[in-house]
N, C-alpha and C positions, 0 to 999 in steps of 0.2 A: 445440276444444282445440288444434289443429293452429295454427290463425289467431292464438290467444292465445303462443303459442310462439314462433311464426314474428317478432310483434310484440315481443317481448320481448326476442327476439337483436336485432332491429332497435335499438331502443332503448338498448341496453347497447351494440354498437360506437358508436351516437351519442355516446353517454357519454365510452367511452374513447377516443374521438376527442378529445372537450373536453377532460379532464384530459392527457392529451397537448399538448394546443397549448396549456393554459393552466400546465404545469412549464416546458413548452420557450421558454413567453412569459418566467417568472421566468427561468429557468437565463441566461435572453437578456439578461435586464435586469441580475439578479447580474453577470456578465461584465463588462458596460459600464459599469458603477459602482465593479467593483473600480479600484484604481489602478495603474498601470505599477509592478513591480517591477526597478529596471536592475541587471543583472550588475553583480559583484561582483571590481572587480578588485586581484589579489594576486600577491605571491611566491610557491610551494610550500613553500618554506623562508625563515626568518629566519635562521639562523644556518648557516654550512656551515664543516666545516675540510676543507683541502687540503697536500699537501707539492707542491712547486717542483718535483719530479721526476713530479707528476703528468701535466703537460703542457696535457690540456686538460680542461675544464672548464667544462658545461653548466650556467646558470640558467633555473630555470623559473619563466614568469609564466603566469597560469593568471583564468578567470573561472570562476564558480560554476555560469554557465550561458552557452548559447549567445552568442557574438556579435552582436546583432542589424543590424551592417555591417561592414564592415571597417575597424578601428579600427587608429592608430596611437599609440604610444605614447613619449613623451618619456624617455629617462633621465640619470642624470648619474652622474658616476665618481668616489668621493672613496676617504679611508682612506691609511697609509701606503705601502701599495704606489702605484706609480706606472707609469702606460700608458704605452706607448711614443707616443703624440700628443702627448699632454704634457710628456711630458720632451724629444720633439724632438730635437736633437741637443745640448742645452747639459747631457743629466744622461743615468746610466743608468737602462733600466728594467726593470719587474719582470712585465710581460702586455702582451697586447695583446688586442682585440676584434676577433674574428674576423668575427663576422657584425656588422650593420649598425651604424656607428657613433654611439648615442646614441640608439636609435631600434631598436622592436622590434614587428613588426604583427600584428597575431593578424586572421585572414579571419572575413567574415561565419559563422553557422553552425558554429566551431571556438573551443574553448577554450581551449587553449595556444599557446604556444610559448616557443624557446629563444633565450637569450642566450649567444652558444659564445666562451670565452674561451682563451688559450692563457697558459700559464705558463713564466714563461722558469727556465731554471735558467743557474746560473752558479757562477761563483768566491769566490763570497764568504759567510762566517758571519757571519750577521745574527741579530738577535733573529726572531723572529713577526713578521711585518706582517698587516696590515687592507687588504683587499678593498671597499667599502661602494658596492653599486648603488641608487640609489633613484629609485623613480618620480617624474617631475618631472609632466607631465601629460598627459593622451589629448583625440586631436581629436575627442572623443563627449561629447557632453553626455547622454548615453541609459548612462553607465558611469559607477559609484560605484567612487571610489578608497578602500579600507580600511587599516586602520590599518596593515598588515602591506605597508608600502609600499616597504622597504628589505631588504634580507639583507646582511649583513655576513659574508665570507668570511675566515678566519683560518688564512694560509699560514705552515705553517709550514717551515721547515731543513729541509733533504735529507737524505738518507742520503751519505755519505762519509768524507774520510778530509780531517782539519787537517794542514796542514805551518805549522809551528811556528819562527819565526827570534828566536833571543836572543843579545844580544852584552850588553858591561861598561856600564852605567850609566856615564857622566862622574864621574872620580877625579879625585885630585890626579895619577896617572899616569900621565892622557891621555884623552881622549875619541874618541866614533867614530860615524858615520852610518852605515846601511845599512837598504838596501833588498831584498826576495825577490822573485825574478819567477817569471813561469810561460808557459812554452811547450806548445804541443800538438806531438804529428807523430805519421805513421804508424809508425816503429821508432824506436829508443832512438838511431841514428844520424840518422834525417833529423828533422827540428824546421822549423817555419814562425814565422812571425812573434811577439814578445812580445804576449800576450795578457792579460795581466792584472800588475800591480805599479806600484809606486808612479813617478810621473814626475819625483820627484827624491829627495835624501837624506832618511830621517827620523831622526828625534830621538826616536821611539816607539819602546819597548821593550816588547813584542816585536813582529813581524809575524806576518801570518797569510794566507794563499791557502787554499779549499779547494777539494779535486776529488771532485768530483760523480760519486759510484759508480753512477748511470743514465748518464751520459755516453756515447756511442761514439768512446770515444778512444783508440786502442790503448798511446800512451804519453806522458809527460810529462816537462819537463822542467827544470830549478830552476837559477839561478842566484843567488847571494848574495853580492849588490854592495858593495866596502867602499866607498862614496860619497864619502869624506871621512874626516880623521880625524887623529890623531899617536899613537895607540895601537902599538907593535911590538913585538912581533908582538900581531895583534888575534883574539883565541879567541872563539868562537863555536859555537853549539850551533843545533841543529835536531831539532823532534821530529815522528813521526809517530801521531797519535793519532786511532785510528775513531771516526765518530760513527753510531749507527745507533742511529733509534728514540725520538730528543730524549734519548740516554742516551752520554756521553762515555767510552773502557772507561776501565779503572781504570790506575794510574800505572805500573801494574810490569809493564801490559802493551806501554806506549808503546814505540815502539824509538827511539832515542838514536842521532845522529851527530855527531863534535866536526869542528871545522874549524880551520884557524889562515891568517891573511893576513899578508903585510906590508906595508910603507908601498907594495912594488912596485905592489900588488896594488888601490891606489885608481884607481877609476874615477871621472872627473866624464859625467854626462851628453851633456855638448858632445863629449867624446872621442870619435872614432870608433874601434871594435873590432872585433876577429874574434868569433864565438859564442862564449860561455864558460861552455856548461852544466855544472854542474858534480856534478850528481846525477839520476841517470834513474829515473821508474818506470811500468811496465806494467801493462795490464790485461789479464788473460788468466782465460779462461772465468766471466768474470763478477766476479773478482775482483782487486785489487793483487796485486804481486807486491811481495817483500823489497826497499826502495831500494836500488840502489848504493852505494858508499860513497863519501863526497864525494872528489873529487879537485882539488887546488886548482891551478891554474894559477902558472905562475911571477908572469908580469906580468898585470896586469888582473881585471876580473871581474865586467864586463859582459855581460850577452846582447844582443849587438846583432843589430836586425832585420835578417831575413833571408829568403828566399824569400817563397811564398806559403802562407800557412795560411787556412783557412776552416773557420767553425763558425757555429754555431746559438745560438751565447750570443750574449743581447744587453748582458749586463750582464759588469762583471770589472775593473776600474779600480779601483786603490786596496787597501786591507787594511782590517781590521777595526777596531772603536774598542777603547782599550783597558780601556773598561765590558765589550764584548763578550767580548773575550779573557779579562779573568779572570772573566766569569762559565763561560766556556767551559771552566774547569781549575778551576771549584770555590772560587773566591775572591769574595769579596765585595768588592763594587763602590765 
């Protein structure tokens, strides 16, 4: 009995030896027959929105699964916003790429990584612009590019406050140019260089600068230039109207300043002038303060550059179109 037992256990680990080497023979052979599945590479997101006062601005690209080397990755930059590479110096722009340009690495054994953008804010009310990253291609042929190969970014308007310039439409009475400019400084006395307004007369009714309620600008400062003209005296209005939220307030909360020039008071360009700001406004504890009330100079009404100002805008050249403008007060286009 003993010896039939003893034979028996014998016999069954023989067994469960075979059936062991002969699962671990299939499991071995399955393995080797399946076929390579290559990561899956993608955006985290298609679609993102952003405001201009965000600053900066992470995209993530991402694999389903590990890296199996250290791959690079090609991208390219389109949509209506425009990088500051591209615009260069002959346009303004609206971001720029922070981390590696055109080009984004994810290491072997790692799934992600970011694309770090920075968003410019500035001076000017614009409709929405478009962001659009899209993968061009990876130096891996072991990585499936999927359909989700782009995200399109949708920046929109900042939060702040329009400054508004309207004068007389060309009459039989007389006609008139003018242009709004915009200075920064640190008090309502010291102002640095013109920063933003048009570089010679316009013929557009109205103009428009806006100041960027995330700005760290303690104050600002306006001038509104009679460019040209035979208007006399030439009346002129300026309004202040918040924007926060994609939402413009309502009319009867706008505040209202009138102004009046005369022939003295044209400026050409070529002129050289003393500063002639001629309306101040502050930002104190996170918000504007009431403008000043215009003050108009006897002769002139230029702001001419002066000292030194520096900022963090990259953009601020020029006004708004005037699609923009009356869509900005509620008029159709």
């Amino acid at each position: 009995m003993f010896k039939r037992t003893t034979m028996q256990k014998y016999n069954s680990l023989i067994l469960s030896a075979f059936v062991l080497f002969s699962t671990g023979m299939i499991i071995s052979s399955c393995d080797k027959d399946e076929p390579y599945v290559k990561p899956k590479l993608s955006f985290a997101a298609t679609t993102l929105t952003a405001k201009e006062s965000d600053a900066n601005l992470e995209i993530q690209v991402v694999l389903d699964k590990e890296a199996p080397d250290d791959i690079t990755i090609d991208f390219t930059l389109s949509g209506t916003a425009v990088d500051d590479v591209t615009a260069g110096t002959t346009q303004p722009s609206d971001y720029e790429v922070v981390s590696d340009y055109g080009t984004v690495q994810i290491l072997k054994g790692e799934t992600t990584r970011i694309i770090e953008l920075d968003l410019y804010s500035d001076f000017l009310f614009e409709d929405d612009e478009t962001l659009i990253i899209s993968i061009d291609q990876v130096d891996s042929d072991q990585i499936e590019i999927t359909r989700d190969d782009a995200t399109t970014v949708t920046v929109e308007q900042e939060d702040g406050t329009a400054v508004v310039l309207e004068w007389p439409q060309p009459s039989p009475t007389g006609q008139a140019d003018m242009d709004i400019l915009l200075r920064i400084g640190t008090t309502t006395s010291a102002f640095g260089d013109v920063i933003t307004g048009s570089a010679e007369g316009s013929t557009t009714v109205p103009e428009l600068v806006f100041l960027p309620l995330a700005a760290e600008i303690p104050a600002y400062g306006l001038s509104y230039v009679y460019y040209d003209g035979t208007l006399n005296p030439l009346n002129f209005t300026v309004t202040f109207a918040d924007y926060v939220n994609g939402v413009v307030e309502a009319a009867a909360q706008r505040q209202k300043y009138e102004g009046q020039y005369t022939l003295d008071n044209i400026n050409k360009w070529t002129d050289e002038n003393t500063s002639k700001v001629v309306q101040t406004v502050e930002k104190v504890s996170g918000a504007f303060t009431t403008p000043t009330d215009i003050q108009e100079p006897t002769t002139g009404s230029r702001s001419a550059a002066s000292g030194n100002a520096s900022t963090s805008f990259k953009k601020g050249q020029g006004g708004a179109s005037p699609e923009v403008i009356a869509a900005f007060f509620g008029h159709k286009k």
